[in-house]
Structures are given as C-alpha cells and as structure tokens.
C-alpha positions in Angstrom: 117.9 88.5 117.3 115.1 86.2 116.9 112.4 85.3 113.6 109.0 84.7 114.0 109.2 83.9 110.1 106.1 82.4 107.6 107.3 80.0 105.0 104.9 79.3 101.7 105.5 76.1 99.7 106.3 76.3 95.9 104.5 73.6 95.1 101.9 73.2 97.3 99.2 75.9 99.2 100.8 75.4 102.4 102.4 78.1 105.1 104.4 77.1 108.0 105.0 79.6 110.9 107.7 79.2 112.9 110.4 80.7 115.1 114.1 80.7 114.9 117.3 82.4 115.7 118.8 82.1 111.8 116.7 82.6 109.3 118.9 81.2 106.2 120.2 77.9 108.4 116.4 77.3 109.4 114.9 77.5 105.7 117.9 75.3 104.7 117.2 72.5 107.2 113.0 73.4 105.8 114.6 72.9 102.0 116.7 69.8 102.6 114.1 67.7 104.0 115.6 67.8 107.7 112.0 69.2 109.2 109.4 66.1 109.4 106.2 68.6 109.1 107.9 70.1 105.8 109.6 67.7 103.9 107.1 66.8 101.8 106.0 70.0 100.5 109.7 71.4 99.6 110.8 73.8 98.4 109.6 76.4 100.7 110.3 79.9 101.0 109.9 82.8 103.2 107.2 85.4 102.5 107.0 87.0 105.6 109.6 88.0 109.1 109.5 89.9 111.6 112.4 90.4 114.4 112.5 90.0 118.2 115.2 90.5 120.5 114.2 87.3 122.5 113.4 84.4 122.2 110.2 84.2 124.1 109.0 87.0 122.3 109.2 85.5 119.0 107.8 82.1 120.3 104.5 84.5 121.6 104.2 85.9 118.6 104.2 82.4 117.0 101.6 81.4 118.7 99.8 84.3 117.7 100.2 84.2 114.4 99.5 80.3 114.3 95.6 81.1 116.1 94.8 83.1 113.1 94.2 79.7 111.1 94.5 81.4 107.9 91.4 83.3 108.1 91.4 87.5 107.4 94.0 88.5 109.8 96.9 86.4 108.2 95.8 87.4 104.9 95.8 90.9 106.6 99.1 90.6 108.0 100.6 89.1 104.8 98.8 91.9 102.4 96.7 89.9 101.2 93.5 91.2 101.9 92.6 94.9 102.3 90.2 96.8 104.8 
C-alpha cells in the first residue's frame, strides 16, 4: 500500500504533504533531520493519511492535495473548517 500522508510541525505552523510507501520509516527520516525541506522545523507529526494501492495514485493525490495551498478545502479535508 501507498500514503499520501500530511505532516504538521510541533513547533512551527507548517504542513508538509507527501507520499510514501512506510509511513513510520518516512516520518522517522522527517524527525531525524534526513529530509532538507523539513529539518528545520522538527519535530513533525502526522495529522492526516489516506491509503492507495499504487503508487501513482498516491503521487496524484499529492498533487492534489498540494494545489489546495492551505485555503478552505485543506482545512475542509483536515476538519478544520465546517460547511
């Protein structure tokens, strides 16, 4: 199976949406500085998943997900804002 997965900063207000085959080795390599566009805003961790059973699929939905920039329909998607 394949992640489509969005990760929120601890310390920070960032999200980073990405895609992955393993969830736990992918926010360990996020969390141990091993990801250049995340190491500075560590720790991170995951507030939202969903599954896919291939790869491509996942990456579409990635790209998706990224062209909401944070406006309604990510907030909608992670229950943050209601109709």
């Amino acid at each position: 199976m394949f992640h489509v997965y969005i990760l929120e900063s601890e310390v920070s207000v960032r999200r980073y949406i990405g895609s992955c085959e393993s969830l736990d080795r992918r926010l360990s390599k996020h969390n141990s500085g091993s990801v250049r566009s995340t190491k500075a805003y560590r720790p991170w961790k995951i507030i939202y998943t969903e599954e896919f059973e291939t790869r491509s699929e996942a990456y579409k939905r990635e790209k998706e997900i990224k062209s909401f920039k944070g406006g309604i329909k990510l907030k909608r998607l992670l229950g943050l804002f209601a109709d």
